[in-house]
N, C-alpha and C positions, 0 to 999 in steps of 0.2 A: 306643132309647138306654137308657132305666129297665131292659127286658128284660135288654140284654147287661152294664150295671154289677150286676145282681143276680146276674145266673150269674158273671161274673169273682168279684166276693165272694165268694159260697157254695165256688165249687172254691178260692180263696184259702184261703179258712175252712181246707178242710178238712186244708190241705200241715202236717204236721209237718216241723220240722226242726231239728238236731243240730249242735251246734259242736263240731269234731272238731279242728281245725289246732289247737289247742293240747294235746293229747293226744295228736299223732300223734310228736311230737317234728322232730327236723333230720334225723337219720339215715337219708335218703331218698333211692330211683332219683333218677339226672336225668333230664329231659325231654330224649328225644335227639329225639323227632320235635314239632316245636311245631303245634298244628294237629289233631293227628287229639285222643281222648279214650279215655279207659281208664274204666269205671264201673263199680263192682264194686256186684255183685246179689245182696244176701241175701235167701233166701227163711225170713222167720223162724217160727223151733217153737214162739214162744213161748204158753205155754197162760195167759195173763192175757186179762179181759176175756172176751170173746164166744167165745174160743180155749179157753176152761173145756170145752166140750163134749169136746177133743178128747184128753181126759184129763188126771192132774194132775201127772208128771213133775216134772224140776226148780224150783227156785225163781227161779234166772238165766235168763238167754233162751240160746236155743241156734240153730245157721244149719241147717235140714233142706236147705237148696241153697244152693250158692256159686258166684257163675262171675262174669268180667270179662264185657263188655263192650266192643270193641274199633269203635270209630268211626274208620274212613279217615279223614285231613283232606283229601280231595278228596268224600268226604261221597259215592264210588261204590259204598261198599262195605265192611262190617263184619264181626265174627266173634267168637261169644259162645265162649269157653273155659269150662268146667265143671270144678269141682275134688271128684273124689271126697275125700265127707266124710269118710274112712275113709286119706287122704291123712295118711301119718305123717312130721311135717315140726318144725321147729323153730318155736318158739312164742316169740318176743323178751318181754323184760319191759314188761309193763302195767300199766296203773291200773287194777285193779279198779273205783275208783269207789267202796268203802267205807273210803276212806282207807289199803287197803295197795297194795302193788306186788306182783306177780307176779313168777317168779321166770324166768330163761332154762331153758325145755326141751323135749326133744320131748312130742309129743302128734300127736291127729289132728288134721286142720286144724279142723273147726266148734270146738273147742274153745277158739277163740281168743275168737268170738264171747261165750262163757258167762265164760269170764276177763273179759273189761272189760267184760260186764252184771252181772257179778254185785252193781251197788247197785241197780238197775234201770233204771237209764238207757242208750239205745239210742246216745250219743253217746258215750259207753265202748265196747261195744261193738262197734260198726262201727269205731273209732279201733285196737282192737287186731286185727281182722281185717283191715281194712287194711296194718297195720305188719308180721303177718303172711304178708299174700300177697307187700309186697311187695320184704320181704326174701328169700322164697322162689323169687320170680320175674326179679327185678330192672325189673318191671313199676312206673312211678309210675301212681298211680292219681289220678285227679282228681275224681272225682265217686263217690257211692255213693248207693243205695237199697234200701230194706229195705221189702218188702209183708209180711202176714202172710195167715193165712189168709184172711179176709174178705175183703182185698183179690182176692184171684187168683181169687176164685168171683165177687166182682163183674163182671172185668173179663171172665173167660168167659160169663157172663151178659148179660153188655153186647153180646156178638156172638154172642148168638143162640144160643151153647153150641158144642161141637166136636165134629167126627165121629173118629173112635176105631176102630179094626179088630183090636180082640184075635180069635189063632188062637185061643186056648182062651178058656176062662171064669174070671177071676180072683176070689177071695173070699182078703180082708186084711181079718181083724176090726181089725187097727190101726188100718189107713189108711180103715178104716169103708166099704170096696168091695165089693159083690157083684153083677157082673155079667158076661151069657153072653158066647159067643162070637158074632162075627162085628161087623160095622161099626154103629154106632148112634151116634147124637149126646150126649152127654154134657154136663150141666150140676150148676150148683150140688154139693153131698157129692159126686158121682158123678167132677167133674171134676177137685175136690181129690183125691177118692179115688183118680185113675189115674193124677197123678203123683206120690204120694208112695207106690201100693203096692211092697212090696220084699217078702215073704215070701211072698206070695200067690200070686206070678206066677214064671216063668223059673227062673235057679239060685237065688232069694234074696240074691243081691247089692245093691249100692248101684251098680255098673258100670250091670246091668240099668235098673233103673229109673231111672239118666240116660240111656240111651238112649231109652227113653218120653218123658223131658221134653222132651229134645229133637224127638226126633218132634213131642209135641204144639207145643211153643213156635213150632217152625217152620209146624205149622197155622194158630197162633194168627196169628202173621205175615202167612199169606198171605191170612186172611180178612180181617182188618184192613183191609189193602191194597183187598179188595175192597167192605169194606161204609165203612170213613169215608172215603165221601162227600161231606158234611155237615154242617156244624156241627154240630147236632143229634147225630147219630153219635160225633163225636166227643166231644160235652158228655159223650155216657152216658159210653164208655170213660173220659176220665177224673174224671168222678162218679165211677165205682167205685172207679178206681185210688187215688184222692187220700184218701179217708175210710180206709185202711191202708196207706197211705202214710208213711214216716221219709226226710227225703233230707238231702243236707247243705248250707248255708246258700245256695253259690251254684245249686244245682237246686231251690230250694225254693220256686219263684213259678211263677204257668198261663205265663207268655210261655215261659220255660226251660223244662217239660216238655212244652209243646204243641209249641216246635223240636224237641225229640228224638225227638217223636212223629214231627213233621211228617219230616223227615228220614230214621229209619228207613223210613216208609212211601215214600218216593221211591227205595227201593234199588233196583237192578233185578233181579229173579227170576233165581235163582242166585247172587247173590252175596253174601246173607247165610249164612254159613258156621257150621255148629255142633259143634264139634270138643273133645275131652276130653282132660286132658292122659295123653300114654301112661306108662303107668304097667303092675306089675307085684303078684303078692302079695309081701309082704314074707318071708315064711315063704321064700323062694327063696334070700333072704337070711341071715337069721335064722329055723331053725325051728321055733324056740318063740313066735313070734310069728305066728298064721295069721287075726288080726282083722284088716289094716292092707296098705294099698300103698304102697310106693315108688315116686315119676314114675319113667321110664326115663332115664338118661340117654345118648348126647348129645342122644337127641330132645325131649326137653321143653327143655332150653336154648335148642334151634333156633326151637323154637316162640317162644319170650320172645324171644329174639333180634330173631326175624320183625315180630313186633309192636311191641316198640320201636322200629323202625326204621321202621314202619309200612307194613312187606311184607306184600301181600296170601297168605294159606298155603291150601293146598288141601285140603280132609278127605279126600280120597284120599291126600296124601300124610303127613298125620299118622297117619291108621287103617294104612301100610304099615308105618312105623317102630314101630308097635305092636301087628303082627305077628311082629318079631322084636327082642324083649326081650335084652338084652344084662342079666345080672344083673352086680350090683357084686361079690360074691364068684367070679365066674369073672375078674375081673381080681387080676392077683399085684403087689404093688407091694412095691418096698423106698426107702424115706424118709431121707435127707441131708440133716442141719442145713449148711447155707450163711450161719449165723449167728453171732454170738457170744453166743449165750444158750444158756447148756448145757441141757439135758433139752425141747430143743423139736421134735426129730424123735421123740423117744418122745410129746411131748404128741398131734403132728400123727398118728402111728400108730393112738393111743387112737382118735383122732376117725375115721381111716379105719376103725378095726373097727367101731365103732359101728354106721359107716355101711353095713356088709357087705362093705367088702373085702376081702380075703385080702392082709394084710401079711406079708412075709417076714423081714425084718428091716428096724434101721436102723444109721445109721452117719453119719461127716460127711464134708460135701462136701470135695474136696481145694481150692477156691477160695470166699471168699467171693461172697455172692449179693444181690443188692442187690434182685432178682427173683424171686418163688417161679416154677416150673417146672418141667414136665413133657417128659421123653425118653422115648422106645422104640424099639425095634429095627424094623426090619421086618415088616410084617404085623399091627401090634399100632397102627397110627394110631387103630382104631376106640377100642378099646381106652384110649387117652390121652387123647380126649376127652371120653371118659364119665367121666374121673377129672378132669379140667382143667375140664370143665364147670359140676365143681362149688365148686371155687374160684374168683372171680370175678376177670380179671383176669390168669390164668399161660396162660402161656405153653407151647405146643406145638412138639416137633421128635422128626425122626427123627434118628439118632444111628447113625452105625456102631462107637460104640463101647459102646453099652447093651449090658446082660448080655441073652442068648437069653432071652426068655420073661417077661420082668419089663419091669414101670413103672414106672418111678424119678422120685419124688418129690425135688426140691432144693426144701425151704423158704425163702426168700429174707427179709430183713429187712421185706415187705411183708405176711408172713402174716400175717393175717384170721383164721385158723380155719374151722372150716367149719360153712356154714348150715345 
């Protein structure tokens, strides 16, 4: 009995955690499906602490990985989404956390992270990466957690280290990696090292090396599965986990992370799903811009869709929808105020070029619109929903009376603008 209240303490001891609900603000998805959980997973860059080794970079924290978390509420079945960091998206206004506010803009997504740490506190920001994903996604997120480096070489340490099967031999003096080819077990620097190298390895993308994480993570998974057994097993796992460990108030006790434990490990093989959102380079777009991707759409709506609703999605059928990239500038739109505010289909145009689509002109609707919405002619459905998908909320139709070759936008007195 003395035994197991000294280990509950100790892993107690170790949970950070971040009060974030009052920083997240009102302005948030609703809970369409009650029951399942959304938990968004930073994996943080920040080099404070024991993280000094790994160079000295910024002063604010920054997210080196970001992905949901998707918990079924029948607890059969889940699906971690991965957001390349290099994701050029709208960044809402934040609390820095040294008494200013951030301003509304794009950026790439980890940037939201460094926005609300910038006073150093990790309840900023995970508060603006939140408010970020989940204006982007229309995902409500309910729980968050943030390991840093320590953490994640503990907890692969805790099971005994992972096997690994590079074709070639990568060497990332970044990510502090040099090792051969062929399949070996991987622990401690070695393990950090192979999912965070990017330069080292493949094209040098951030694509690439979430495909690694993933790989490994789903190792990580399956051993999991096989070796906590045990209390004991599982003490180590989360000993490691919990001394780099930030969560937010209600994941922040052993009962709540030992259910989440307990529960991922009851999945059943295959149906932990690890899937990225499809996405595009931005340069496709915009060709001055060749750092940065844009999700695809209508496929990443589908995906958010899926999991609000708490539809189980297939990585086969995400990875197909993003094999074939629909870009926003091969869509032709021309934009019709339906309002009585004059200059708001030239605002809504701005917004679409921004965004990469190919505006044609605008002009006003012949009938007020109480609805914003979208028409196309025939053959151009896909087309409409890549454009509707991105306003939350319009409305989709074919029309036999749309102009050949165009999408036509009718702003309606419900515009939002776009995220």
């Amino acid at each position: 009995m003395a035994a197991g209240v000294w280990v509950y303490r100790d892993l107690q001891g170790n949970i950070r955690s971040a009060d974030v609900d009052n920083k997240i603000g009102d302005d948030r998805p609703p809970n369409t499906s009650p029951g399942s959980k959304n938990i968004l997973v930073v994996g943080s860059d920040s080099r404070a602490g024991a993280n000094a080794r790994y160079g000295s970079g910024p002063t604010t924290m920054r997210s080196d990985t970001l992905m949901v978390l998707h918990l079924a509420a029948s607890r059969k079945w889940a699906t971690v989404v991965s957001f390349p960091r290099d994701s050029w998206v709208k960044v809402p206004a934040c609390d820095r956390g040294d008494g200013s506010t951030s301003s509304p803009h794009h950026a790439k997504i980890n940037e939201a992270f460094a926005i609300g740490g910038t006073g150093g506190e990790v309840a900023g920001a995970a508060a603006c990466a939140i408010k970020t994903v989940e204006q982007s996604t229309g995902l409500r997120i309910d729980h968050f957690m943030s390991v840093d480096f320590q953490g994640f070489k503990g907890m692969v340490n805790a099971l005994d280290g992972m096997e690994v099967c590079p074709t070639a031999a990568i060497r990332d003096d970044k990510a502090r990696l040099d090792i051969p080819a062929g399949c070996q077990t991987v622990r401690d620097e070695d393990a950090l090292g192979y999912v965070r190298a990017r330069y080292g390895v493949g094209d040098g993308s951030d694509l690439g090396r979430i495909g690694r994480q993933q790989e490994f993570m789903r190792a990580l998974a399956d051993r999991a599965q096989k070796k906590l057994t045990s209390p004991g097993a599982m003490y180590g796992l989360l000993e490691s986990a919990t001394k780099s460990l930030t969560t937010d108030k209600a994941l922040a006790g052993i009962q709540p992370l030992y259910g989440l434990v307990s529960r991922l490990k009851a999945i059943p093989p295959g149906r932990l799903t690890f899937v990225t959102v499809p996405n595009y380079p931005r340069s496709m777009d915009v060709p001055s811009d060749t750092a940065n991707v844009v999700w695809q759409y209508p496929a990443a709506a589908d995906l958010f869709a899926a999991l609000a609703l708490d539809r189980e999605v297939r990585k086969e059928t995400v990875a197909a929808a993003g094999e074939r990239p629909l870009y926003a500038s091969s869509v032709r739109v021309r934009v019709l105020n339906g309002t009585g505010t004059p200059g708001l289909a030239w605002e809504a145009a701005q917004s679409l070029r921004r965004a990469g689509f190919t505006v044609t002109g605008t002009g006003n609707a012949s009938a007020a619109a109480a609805r914003t919405s979208v028409t196309h002619p025939a053959g151009l459905g896909e087309q409409a929903r890549a454009l509707a998908s991105r306003l939350p909320g319009t409305t989709v139709a074919e029309s036999a009376d749309a102009p050949e070759g165009l999408v036509t936008l009718t702003v309606g007195d419900d515009f939002g603008g776009m995220p």
